[in-house]
C-alpha positions in Angstrom: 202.9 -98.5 -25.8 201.2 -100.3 -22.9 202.2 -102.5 -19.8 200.0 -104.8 -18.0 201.0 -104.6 -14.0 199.2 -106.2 -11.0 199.1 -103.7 -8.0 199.2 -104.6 -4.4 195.5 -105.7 -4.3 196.0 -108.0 -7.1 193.9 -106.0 -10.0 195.2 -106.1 -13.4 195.5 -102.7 -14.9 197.2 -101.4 -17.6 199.7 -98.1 -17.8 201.1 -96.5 -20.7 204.5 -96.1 -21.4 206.3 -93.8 -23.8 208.8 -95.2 -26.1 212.2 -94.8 -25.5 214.3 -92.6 -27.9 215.4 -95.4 -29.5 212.8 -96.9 -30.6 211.4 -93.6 -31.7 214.4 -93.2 -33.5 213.7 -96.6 -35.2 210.0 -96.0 -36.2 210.2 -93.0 -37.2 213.0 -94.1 -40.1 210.3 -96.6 -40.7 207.9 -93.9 -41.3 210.0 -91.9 -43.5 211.5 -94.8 -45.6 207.9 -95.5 -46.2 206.9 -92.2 -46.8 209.6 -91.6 -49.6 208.9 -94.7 -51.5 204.9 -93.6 -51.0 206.0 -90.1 -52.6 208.4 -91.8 -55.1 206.5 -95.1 -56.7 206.1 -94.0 -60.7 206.6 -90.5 -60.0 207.5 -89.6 -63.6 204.6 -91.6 -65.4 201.6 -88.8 -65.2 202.0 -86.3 -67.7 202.0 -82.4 -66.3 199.4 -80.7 -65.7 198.6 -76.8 -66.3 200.7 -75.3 -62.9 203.4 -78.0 -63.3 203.9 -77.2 -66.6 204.4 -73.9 -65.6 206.8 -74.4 -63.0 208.6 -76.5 -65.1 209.1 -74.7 -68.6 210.3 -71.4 -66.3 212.6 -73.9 -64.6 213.8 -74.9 -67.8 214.5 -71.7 -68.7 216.9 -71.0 -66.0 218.8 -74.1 -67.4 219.2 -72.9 -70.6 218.9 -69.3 -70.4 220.2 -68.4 -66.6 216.7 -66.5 -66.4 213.5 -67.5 -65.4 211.7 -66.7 -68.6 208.4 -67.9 -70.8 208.9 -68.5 -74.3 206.7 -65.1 -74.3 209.6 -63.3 -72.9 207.9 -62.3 -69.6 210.0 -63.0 -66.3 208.4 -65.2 -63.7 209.9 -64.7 -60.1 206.9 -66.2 -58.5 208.3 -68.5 -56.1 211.8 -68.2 -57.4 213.3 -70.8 -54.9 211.2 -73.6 -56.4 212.2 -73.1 -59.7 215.5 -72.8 -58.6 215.1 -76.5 -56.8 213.6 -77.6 -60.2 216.3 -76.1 -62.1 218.8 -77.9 -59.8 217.3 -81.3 -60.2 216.9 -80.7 -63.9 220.0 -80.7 -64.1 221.2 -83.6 -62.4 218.7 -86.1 -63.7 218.1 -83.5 -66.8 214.7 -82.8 -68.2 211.5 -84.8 -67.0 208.5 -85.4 -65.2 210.1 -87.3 -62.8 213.4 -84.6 -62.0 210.3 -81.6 -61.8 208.7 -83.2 -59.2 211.9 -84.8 -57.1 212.1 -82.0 -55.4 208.6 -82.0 -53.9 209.4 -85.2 -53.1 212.4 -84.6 -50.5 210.7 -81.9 -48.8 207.3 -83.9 -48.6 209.3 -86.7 -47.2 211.5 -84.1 -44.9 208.6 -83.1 -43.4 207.9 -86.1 -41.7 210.8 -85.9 -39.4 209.8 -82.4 -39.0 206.5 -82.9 -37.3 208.1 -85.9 -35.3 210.9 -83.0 -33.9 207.7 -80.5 -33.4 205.6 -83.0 -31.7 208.1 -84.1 -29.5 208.9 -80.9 -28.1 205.6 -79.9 -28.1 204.2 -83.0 -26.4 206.2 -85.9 -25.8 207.7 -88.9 -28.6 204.1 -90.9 -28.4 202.5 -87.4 -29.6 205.2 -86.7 -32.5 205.0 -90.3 -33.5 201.2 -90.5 -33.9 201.6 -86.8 -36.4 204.8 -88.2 -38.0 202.5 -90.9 -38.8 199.3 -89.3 -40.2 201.8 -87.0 -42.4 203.4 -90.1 -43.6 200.1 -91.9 -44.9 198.0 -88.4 -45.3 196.9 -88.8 -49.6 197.2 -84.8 -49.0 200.7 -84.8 -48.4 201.2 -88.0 -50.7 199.7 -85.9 -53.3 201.3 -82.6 -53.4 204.6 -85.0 -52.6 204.5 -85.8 -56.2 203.6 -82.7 -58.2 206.5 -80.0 -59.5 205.0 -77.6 -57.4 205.9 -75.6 -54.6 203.3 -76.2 -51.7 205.6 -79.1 -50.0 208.7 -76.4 -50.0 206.3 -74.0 -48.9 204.9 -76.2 -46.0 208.4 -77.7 -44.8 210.2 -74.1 -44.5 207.0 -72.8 -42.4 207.3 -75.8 -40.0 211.0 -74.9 -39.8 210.7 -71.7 -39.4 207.6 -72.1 -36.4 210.3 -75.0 -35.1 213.3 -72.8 -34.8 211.4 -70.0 -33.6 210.3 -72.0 -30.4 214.1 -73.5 -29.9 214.7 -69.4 -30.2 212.3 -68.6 -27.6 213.1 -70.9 -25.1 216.4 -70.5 -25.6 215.7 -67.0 -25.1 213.6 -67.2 -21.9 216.6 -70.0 -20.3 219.1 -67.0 -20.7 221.8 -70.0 -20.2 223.3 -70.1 -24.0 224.0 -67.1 -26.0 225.5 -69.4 -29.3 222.1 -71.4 -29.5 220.0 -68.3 -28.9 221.6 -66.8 -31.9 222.0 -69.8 -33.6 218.1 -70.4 -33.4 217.7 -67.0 -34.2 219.6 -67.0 -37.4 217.9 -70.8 -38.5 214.6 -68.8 -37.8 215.3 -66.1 -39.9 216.8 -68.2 -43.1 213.5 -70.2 -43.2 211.4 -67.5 -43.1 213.3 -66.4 -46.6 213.0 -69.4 -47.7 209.6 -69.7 -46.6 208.7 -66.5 -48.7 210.8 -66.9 -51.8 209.0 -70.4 -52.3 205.2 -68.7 -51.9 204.0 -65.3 -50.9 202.2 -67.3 -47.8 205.7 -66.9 -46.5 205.0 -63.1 -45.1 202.6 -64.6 -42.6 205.4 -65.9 -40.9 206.1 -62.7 -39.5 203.3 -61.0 -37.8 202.7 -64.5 -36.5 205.8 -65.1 -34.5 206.8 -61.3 -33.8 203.1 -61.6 -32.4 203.9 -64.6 -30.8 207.5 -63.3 -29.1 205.4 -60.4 -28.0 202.4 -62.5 -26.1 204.9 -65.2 -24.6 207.7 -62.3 -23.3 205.0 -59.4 -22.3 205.9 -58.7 -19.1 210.0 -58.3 -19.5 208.9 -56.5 -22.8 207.0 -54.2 -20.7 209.9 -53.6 -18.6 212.2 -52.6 -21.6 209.5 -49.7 -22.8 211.2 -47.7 -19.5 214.5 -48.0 -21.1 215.8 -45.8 -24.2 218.1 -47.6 -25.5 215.9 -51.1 -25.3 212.8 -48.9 -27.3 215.3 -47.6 -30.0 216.3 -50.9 -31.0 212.8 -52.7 -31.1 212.3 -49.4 -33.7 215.7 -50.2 -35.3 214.3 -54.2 -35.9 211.1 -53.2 -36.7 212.3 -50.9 -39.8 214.9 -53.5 -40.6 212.1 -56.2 -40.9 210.1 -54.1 -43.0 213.1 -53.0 -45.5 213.6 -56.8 -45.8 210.0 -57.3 -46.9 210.2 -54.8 -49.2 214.2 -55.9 -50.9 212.4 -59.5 -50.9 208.5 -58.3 -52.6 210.5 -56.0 -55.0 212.9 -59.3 -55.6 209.8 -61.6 -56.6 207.9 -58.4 -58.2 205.4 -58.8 -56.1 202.8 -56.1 -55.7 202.4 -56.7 -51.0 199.6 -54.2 -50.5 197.5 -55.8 -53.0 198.2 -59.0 -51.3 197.0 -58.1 -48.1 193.9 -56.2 -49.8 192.6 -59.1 -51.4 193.7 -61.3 -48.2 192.0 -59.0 -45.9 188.6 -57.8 -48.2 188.0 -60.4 -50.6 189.2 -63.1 -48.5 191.1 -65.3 -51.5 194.9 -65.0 -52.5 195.6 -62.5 -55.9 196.8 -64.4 -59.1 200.0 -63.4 -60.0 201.7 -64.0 -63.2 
């Protein structure tokens, strides 16, 4: 938003002003009004294709079965939390194209406000607005908005999990509010869960902000490394984080060391059934 202002020698220039909250507030509904009815407009007319149909018949399986299951009788527990969203909505507007991609839908439109709450703390209303608008219009995010996969869960529960994680840390640093530290804390550690049970991307969440608390806190880290008791419970998180990887890849079946493997040497992501 711009002003025109004449200054004291009488030239015309122009400064720019940030909007107020509410008017951020306002365009931003715009945005995500838009933005749904973008995702939403004849969701249910294309037929599925090969991965939604995948997504779909397991979800349709936990309907009718309580189980995850092909007709083949093998279990899939690849991104569990999707089907569970799928499963949910298929059972409130039963069986269809349109109920197996609703939930892409609200988490493709979700993230709009998202970016808006991470641009703004990040650098100011103008900022978040410009992102919450290129996410809103994006034919990326309009795309995989309308398909019964889980890449929109996936990318709203990372933002989340990146968001809370920086409320955490400054919380942290401010020392002025134990409730919110722990709060943020807590909000951090449910998306990451939910980051990993809806793709195995997830798991990148962690060395990411454990490297990040590290980097950003180094110096009053340091400090603890001279006390016992501070060095015993970094170990005591450090195993704990690692037991919960392992109770969450032995949840999904999922096979970690040949995930990294492939990650780190082939460069591509494993198939897994």
């Amino acid at each position: 938003m711009w002003k025109t202002i004449i200054n004291k020698d009488l030239k015309i220039r122009r400064i720019e002003i940030s909007p107020n909250s509410k008017i951020s507030i306002v365009i931003l509904l715009f945005l995500t009004i838009c933005g749904f009815f973008l995702r939403i407009y004849h969701l249910g007319a294309p037929s599925f294709w090969l991965d939604e149909a995948i997504s779909s018949n397991v979800a349709a399986a936990l309907v009718k079965y309580g189980t995850p299951v092909f007709p083949s009788g093998v279990i899939y527990m690849r991104s569990i939390l999707n089907t569970f969203f799928i499963s949910l909505s298929f059972r409130i507007f039963d069986i269809s194209e349109f109920s197996a991609r609703f939930p892409s839908v609200i988490f493709g439109t979700l993230t709009i406000p998202l970016v808006y709450l991470i641009g703004a703390k990040l650098e100011g209303r103008k900022f978040a607005l410009i992102a919450a608008l290129f996410v809103t219009f994006s034919v990326m995010e309009i795309t995989w908005s309308r398909q019964a996969r889980m890449y929109q869960q996936l990318q709203f529960f990372y933002l989340a999990s990146i968001y809370f994680f920086y409320e955490f840390n400054r919380n942290y640093q401010a020392r002025k509010n134990k409730n919110k530290i722990n709060l943020y804390l807590a909000l951090t550690i449910l998306s990451i869960i939910a980051a990993i049970l809806s793709h195995e991307f997830g798991y990148l969440l962690i060395p990411v902000l454990v490297s990040w608390f590290f980097i950003v806190n180094f110096k009053e880290i340091k400090n603890y490394w001279k006390d016992p008791g501070h060095i015993s419970g970094i170990v005591v998180l450090f195993i704990a984080m690692l037991f919960l990887i392992f109770l969450i890849s032995k949840f999904m079946r999922l096979d970690i060391l040949k995930i990294v493997s492939d990650l780190l040497i082939n460069n591509r992501m494993p198939i897994i059934s």
